[in-house]
N, C-alpha and C positions, 0 to 999 in steps of 0.2 A: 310727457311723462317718460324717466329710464325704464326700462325692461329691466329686470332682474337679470340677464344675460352680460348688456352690455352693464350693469351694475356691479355683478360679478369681476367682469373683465378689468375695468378700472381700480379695485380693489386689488386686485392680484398684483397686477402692475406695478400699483402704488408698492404694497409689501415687498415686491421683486429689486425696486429701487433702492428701497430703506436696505433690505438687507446688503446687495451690492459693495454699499455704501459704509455699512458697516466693519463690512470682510476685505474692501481697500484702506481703510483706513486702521486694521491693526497688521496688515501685512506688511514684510519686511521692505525696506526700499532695493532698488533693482542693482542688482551690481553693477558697480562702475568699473571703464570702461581701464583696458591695461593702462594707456596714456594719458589717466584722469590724476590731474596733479590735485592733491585733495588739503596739502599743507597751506597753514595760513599763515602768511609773509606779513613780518612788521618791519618796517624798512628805518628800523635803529642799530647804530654802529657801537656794539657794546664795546669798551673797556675789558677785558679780560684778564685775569690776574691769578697765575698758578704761585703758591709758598708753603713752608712749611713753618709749624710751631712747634718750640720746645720752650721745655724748663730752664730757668736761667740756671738754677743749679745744677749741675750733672748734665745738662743739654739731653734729657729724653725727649724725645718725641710725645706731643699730645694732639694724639689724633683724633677725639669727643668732641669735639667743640660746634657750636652751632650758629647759624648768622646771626642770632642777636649777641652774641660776643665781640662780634669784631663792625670797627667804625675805618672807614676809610676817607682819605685824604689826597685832594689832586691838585699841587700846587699852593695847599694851604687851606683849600676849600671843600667842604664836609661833600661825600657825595652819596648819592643813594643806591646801596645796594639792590641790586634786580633781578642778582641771578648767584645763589651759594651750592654749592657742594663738595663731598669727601671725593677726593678722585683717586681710589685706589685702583680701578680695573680700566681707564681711557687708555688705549694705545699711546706706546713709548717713541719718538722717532730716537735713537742714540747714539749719536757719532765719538768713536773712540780715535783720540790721536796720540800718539806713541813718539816721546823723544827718544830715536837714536842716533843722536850726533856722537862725538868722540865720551864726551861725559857720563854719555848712560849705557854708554857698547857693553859693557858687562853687568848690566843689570837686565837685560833684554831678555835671558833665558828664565827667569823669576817673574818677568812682569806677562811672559808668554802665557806661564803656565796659572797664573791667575787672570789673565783676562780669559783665558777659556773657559775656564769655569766659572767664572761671574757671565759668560753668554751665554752658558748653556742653565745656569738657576733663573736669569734675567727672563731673557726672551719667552713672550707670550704668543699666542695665537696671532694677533694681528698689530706685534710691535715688529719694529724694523732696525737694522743696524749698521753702520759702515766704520770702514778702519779706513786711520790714514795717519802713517808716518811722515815725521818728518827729522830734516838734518839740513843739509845743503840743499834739498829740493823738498817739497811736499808732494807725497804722492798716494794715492786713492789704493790702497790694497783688495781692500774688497767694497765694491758699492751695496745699497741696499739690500739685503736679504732678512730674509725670518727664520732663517735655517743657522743654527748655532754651530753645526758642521762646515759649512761653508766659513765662517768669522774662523772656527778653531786652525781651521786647513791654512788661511791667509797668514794666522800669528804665528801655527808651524815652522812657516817660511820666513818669517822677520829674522832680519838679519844688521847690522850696525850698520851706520853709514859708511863704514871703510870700505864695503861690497857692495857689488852689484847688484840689485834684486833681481832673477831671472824668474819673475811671476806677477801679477794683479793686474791690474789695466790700468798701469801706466799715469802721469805726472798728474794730479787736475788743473785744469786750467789757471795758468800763470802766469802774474806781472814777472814774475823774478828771472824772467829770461834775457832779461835788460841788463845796464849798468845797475852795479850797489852803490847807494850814495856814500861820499866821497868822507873817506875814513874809515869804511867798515866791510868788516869781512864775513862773505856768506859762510856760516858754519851750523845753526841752529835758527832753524828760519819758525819761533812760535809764534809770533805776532802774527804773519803772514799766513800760518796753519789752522789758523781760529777764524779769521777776516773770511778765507776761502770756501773754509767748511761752513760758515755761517753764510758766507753770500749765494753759495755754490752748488750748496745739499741743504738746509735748514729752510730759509725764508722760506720757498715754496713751498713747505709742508704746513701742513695743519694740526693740531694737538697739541702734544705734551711734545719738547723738544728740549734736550738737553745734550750736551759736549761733555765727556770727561778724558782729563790733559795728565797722561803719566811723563812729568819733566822736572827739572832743577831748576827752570823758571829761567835762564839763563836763556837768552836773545841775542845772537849776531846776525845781523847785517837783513835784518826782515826790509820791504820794502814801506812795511804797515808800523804805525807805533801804534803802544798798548791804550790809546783812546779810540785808535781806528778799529783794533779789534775788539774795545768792549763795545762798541754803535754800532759795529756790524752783528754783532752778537744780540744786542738788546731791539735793533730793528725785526733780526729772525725771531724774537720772543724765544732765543734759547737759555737756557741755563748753563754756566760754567762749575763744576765739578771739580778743582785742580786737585794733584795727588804730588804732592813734594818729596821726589824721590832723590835722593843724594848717593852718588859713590864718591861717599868721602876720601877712599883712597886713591882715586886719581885726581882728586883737587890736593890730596897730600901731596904725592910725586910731583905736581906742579908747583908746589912750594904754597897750596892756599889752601889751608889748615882751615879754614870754617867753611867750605865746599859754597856747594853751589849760590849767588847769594839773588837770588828770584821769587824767594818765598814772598815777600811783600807784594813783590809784582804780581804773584797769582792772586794773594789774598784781593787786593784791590779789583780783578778783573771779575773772581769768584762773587765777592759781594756787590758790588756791580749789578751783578745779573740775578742776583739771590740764591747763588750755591753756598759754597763753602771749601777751604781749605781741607787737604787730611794731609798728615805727616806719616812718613811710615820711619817706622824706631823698630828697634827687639822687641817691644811691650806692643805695638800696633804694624803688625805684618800687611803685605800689602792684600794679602786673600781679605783680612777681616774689614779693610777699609772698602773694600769693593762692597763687601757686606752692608756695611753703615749707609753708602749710596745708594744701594737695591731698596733698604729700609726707607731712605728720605726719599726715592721716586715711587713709593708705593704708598706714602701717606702724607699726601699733599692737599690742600683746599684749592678750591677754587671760588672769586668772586666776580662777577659782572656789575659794570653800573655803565647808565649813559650818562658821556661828563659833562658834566654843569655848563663847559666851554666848547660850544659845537665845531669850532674852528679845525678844520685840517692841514694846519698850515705849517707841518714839517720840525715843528717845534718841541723841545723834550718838556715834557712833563713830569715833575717829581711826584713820586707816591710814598701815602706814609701810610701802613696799616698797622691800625694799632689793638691790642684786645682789652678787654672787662677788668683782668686779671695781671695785677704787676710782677707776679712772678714768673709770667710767660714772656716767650720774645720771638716774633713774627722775623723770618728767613724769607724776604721778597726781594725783587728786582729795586732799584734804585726810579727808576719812573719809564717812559718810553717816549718815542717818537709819535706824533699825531700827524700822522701819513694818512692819504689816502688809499682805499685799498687797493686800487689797480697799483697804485706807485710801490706798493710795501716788497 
């Protein structure tokens, strides 16, 4: 027979455990440790795809729009969307490149004083930005920085190509210190200023990545033609911006009365990659096109999909994204490269 004692004791115990039991089981879990990787890894190679939408009428901006609006296309073949969003606040990477060959030597004090002040409304907390002129050389004025004072101090000092720059860190690395092939004179090296800045500064970033090209479009003696710089460009997943800038009076003095004739060649690189053309006239100064760029890199979508065709085998792939709505009109890249990531 139990004793009342040791009946006692068993009973305590018993309630001692239950409760225990009860006060581990609503307590918080233990914190983990600094080194404790706690994200959960799906090992799919999404598709990524930054654009913008406007009105086909008046080309506004429409920036409401939600994933069931928009159907995407890879090659012809419907794909499914995995991943939408508004990307108005993703960090910018932006590389600005400046024609001063002989054609735009006198617009250089104009384009100065508006690229500084589209760095100093642009630049965000953790967007980044580099300059680099070009003419008979391309060369890296100012590299990455977040500081709008630093970019302002570099375009200070721009100067035509007729002089010598006496400031920035010098050429970026260069085919063009070779032979020009044979008929052509180095003067305006753009093809070779976009291939460089895309292979050079872009690929290796991550994000939102876009070039904007103040030039006449006009190209002597690149070592790159304009398919080599839009592949270099659409490999870095950047976007081209051109800005069609003309001093029509020194194509007058030369005796070529419709200036500079490059504007198609921008358009095709621009659309290419999903930018856009802007013209600067009397009626569109070049401060208010800097504006309309600030506007289309602040209200962009973004879509993810894993593609139907798992293959990484180097091959361009067209995209066609289309919306709900016929009177809209999707502003995207042309397709991309299916590269592996280490090769990208």
């Amino acid at each position: 027979m139990i004793s009342k004692t040791v009946l006692f004791y068993l009973r305590s115990t018993a309630l001692f455990l239950l409760l225990s039991s009860l006060v581990l089981a609503q307590a918080p879990p233990p914190p983990e440790s600094a080194g404790q990787d706690t994200t959960i890894r799906v090992n799919v190679e999404l598709v990524n795809i930054l654009f913008t939408v406007k009105a086909k009428k008046g080309g506004a901006l429409t920036p409401n729009l939600e994933k069931q609006n928009f159907t995407v296309f890879e090659d012809g073949k419907q794909q499914t969307i995995q991943h939408f969003s508004r990307e108005t606040d993703l960090p910018i990477t932006l590389g600005l490149l400046i024609d001063i060959s002989a054609s735009q030597e006198r617009l250089v004090d104009i384009e100065r004083q508006a690229a500084s002040s589209f760095f100093s409304s642009v630049l965000r907390k953790k967007d980044e930005a580099f300059l680099i002129s070009f003419g008979k050389s391309t060369d890296l004025l100012q590299d990455y920085t977040n500081s709008p004072k630093q970019l302002v101090a570099a375009m200070r000092d721009l100067q035509g190509d007729g002089q010598s720059p006496s400031f920035g860190n010098g050429p970026i690395p260069n085919v063009n210190t070779g032979p020009v092939p044979t008929g052509r004179v180095k003067g305006t090296l753009l093809y070779d200023a976009i291939y460089l800045a895309a292979n050079e500064k872009l690929k290796s970033e991550v994000g939102r990545k876009a070039m904007i090209l103040i030039t006449d479009g006009d190209d002597q003696g690149s070592t790159y033609d304009r398919r080599a710089a839009i592949e270099a460009a659409q490999r870095a997943d950047a976007i081209i911006y051109s800005i069609y800038y003309v001093d029509r009076g020194f194509y007058a003095g030369a005796g070529m009365f419709g200036g500079g004739g490059g504007e198609s060649e921008l358009r095709k690189m621009s659309e290419e990659t999903g930018g856009k053309v802007f013209t600067v006239s009397s009626k569109h100064p070049l401060s208010e096109i800097f504006s309309q760029i600030q506007d289309e890199l602040r209200n962009q979508y973004s879509i993810g999909y894993e593609s139907t065709n798992p293959q990484r085998d180097n091959t361009f792939r067209k995209l066609d994204i289309r919306t709900d709505n016929k009177d809209y009109r999707v502003q995207a890249r042309s397709g991309y490269y299916a590269t592996k990531p280490d090769a990208q």
